[in-house]
C-alpha positions in Angstrom: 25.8 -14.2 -14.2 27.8 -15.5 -17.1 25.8 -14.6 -19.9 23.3 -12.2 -20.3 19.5 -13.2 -20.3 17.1 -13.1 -23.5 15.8 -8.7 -24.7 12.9 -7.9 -22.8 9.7 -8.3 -24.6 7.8 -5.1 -24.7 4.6 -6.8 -24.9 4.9 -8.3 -21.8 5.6 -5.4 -19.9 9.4 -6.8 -19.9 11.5 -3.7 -17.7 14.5 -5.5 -15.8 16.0 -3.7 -12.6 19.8 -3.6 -13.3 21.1 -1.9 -10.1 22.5 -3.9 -7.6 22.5 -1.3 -4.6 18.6 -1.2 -5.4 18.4 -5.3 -5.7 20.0 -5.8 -2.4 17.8 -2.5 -1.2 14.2 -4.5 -1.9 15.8 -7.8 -0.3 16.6 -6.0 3.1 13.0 -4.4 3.0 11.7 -8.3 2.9 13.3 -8.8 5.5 13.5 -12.4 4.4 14.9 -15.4 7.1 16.8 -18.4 6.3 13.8 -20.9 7.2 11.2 -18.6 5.2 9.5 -19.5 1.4 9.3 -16.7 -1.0 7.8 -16.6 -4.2 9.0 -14.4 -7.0 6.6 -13.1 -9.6 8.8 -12.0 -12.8 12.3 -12.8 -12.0 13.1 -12.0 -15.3 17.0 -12.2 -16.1 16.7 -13.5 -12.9 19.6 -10.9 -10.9 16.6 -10.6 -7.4 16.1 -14.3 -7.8 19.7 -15.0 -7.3 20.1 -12.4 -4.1 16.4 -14.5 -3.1 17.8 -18.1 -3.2 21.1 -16.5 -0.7 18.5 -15.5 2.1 15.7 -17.7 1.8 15.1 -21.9 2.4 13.1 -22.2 -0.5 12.4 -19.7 -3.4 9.4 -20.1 -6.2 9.8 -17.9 -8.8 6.9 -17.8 -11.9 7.8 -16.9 -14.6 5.2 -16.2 -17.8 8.3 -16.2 -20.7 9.6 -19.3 -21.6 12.6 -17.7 -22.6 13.8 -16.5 -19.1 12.3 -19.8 -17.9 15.0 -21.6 -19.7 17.6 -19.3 -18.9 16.8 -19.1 -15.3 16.9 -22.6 -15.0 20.4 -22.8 -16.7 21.7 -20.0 -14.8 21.0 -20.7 -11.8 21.1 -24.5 -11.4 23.4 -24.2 -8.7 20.5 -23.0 -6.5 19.0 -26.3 -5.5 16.1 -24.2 -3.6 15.2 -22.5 -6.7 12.0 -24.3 -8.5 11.2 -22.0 -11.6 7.9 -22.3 -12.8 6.2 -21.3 -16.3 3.0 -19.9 -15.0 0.8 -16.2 -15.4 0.8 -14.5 -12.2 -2.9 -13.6 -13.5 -3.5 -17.1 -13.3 -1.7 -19.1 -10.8 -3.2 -20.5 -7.8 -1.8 -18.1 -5.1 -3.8 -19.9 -2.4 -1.5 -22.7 -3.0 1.2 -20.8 -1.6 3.1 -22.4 1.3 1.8 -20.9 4.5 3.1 -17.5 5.7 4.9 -17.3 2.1 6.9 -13.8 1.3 5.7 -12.6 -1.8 8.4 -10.3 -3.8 7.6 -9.1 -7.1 8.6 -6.4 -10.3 4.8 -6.2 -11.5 4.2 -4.9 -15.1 3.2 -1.5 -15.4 -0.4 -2.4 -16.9 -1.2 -5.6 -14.8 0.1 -4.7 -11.3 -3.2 -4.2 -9.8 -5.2 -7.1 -11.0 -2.3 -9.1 -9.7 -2.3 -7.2 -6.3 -6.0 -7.9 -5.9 -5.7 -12.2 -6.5 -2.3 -12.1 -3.9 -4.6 -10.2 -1.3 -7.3 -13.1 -2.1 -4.6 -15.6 -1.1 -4.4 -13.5 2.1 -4.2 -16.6 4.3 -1.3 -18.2 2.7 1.2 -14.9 2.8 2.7 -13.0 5.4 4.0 -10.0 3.2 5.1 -8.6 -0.1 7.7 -6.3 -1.2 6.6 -4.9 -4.8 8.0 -3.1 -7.4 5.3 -0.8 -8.8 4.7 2.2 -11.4 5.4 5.1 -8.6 1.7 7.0 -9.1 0.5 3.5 -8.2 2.4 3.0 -5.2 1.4 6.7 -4.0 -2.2 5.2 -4.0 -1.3 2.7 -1.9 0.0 4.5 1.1 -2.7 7.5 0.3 -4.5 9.0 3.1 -8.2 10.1 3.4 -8.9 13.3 1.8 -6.2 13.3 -0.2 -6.8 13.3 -4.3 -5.2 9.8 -4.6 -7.0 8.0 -1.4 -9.4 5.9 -3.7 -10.4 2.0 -4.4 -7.1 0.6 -4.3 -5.7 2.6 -1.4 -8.9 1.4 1.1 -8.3 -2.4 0.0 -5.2 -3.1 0.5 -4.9 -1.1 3.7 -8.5 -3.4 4.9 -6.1 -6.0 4.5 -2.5 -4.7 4.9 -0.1 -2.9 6.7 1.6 -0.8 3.9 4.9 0.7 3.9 6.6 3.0 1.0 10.4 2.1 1.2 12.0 3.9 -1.5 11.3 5.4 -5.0 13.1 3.6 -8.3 14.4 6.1 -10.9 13.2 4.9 -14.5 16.8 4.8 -15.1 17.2 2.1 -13.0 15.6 -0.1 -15.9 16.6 -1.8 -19.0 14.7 -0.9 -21.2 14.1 2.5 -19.6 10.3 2.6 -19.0 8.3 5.5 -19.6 7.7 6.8 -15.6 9.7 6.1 -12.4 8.7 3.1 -9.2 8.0 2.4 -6.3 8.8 -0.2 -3.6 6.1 -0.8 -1.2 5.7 -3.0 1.6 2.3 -4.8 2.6 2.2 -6.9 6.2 -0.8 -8.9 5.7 -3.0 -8.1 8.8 -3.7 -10.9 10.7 -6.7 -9.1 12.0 -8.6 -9.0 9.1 -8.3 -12.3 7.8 -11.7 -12.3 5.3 -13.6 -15.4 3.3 -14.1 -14.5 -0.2 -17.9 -13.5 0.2 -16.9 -11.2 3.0 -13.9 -9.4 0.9 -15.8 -9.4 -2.1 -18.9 -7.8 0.2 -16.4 -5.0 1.3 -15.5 -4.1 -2.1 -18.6 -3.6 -3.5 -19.0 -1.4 -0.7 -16.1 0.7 -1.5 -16.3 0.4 -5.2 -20.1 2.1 -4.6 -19.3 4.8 -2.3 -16.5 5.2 -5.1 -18.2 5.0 -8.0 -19.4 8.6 -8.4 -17.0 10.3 -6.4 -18.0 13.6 -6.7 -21.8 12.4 -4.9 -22.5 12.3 -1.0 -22.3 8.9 0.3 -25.8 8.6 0.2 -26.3 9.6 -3.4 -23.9 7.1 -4.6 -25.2 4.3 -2.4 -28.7 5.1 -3.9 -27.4 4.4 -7.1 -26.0 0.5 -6.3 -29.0 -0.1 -5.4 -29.3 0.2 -1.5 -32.3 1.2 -0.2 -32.9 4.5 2.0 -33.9 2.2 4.6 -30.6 0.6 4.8 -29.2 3.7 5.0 -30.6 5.0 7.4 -30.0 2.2 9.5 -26.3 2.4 9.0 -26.1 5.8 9.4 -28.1 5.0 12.8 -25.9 2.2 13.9 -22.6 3.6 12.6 -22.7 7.2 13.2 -21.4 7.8 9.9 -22.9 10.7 8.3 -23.9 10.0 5.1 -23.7 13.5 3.6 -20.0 12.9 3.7 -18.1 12.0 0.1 -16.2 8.6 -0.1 -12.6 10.0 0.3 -13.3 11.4 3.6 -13.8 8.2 5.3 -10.9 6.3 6.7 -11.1 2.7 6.5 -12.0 1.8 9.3 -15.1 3.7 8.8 -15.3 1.8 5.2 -15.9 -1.5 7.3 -18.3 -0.6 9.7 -20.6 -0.1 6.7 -19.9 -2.9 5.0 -20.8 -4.9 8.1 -24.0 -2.7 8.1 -25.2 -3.0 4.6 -27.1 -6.1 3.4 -25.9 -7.9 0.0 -26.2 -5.9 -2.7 
């Protein structure tokens, strides 16, 4: 790039990768073809979106600062398959998306898993993401049962995902330097468990329960949302799921068969 972008904006979260080796690193992991779409979220000073536009037919990128909007768009105007967007990744219509879209994305540190949670709503319309993440989160991610950071987020997205850690991001990598070192991950939406909203949201409440007072048996803290010990003693009957166990024991496999079990609550 000729000129350099607009300084970061602290308030939004505004951390910009700046090594090349790395940039080319998370473009290999998305393993991106010459006929696919891909949509960016944050492009920033817009040095991914660039390496994007190279390897892909068509690339969206949203951007929530006008600033880099404008400079994106006078940048790299020589990328005809670039449309650069104004939008709020906590607000953009991800089902939308083209279908079997390739979702690649530096989240902010304090926004990354709300914004996780609406692209795994759009599950239909994406095929995979490649994100940048704050490193603790993208341990979570990957976690396994029994393990201190298998929790909420680690059983939702692997319901719905394949996940893959690729490689860890030294804070240094970053202009400004952030506070705590990243994470790429990797999420194959799973074609098998393709899920209407009431289903998903169903599944969550489930997990956010058994969650919910971690330290509690499964039965405890099912008692407390509100299930009754006659639905649990059913699923524990058709499942064979003790329910003496604790939440991070289960894999989530297990998490599903209850969720099929239990009625709305």
């Amino acid at each position: 790039m000729a000129n350099l972008p607009p300084s970061p904006r602290k308030r939004l979260g505004q951390h910009f990768l700046i090594d090349p080796n790395l940039l080319r690193k998370i473009v290999s992991l998305a393993d991106i073809q010459p006929t696919d779409s891909v949509c960016e979220i944050g492009p920033g000073g817009g040095a991914l979106t660039g390496l994007l536009c190279q390897s892909a037919q068509r690339v969206l990128a949203l951007e929530v600062d006008p600033r880099m909007v404008e400079f994106l768009k006078t940048e790299l105007a020589e990328y005809t398959n670039l449309n650069v967007q104004e939008q709020d990744a906590l607000k953009y219509p991800f089902d939308q998306l083209s279908p079997s879209t390739i979702v690649v994305a530096n989240l902010p540190y304090n926004i990354s898993t709300p914004i996780m949670f609406r692209l795994l709503e759009a599950q239909q319309n994406i095929t995979r993401m490649v994100l940048t993440i704050q490193l603790e989160v993208a341990q979570r991610l990957v976690a396994k049962p029994s393990t201190k950071d298998y929790g909420v987020l680690s059983v939702m997205v692997q319901h719905l995902a394949d996940v893959k850690f690729g490689f860890k991001v030294s804070r240094k990598c970053f202009r400004p330097v952030p506070d705590v070192d990243s994470g790429v991950v990797r999420l194959d939406i799973r074609q098998d468990a393709q899920e209407n909203r009431e289903d998903l949201a169903h599944f969550q409440r489930t997990v956010r329960a058994a969650f919910g007072q971690r330290r509690k048996t499964l039965q405890n803290a099912f008692r407390s949302a509100g299930l009754s010990d006659q639905s649990l003693q059913q699923a524990e009957h058709v499942t064979g799921i003790s329910l003496t166990r604790r939440a991070e024991t289960l894999s989530v496999q297990e998490f599903r068969n209850l969720s099929r079990t239990f009625p709305s609550f």
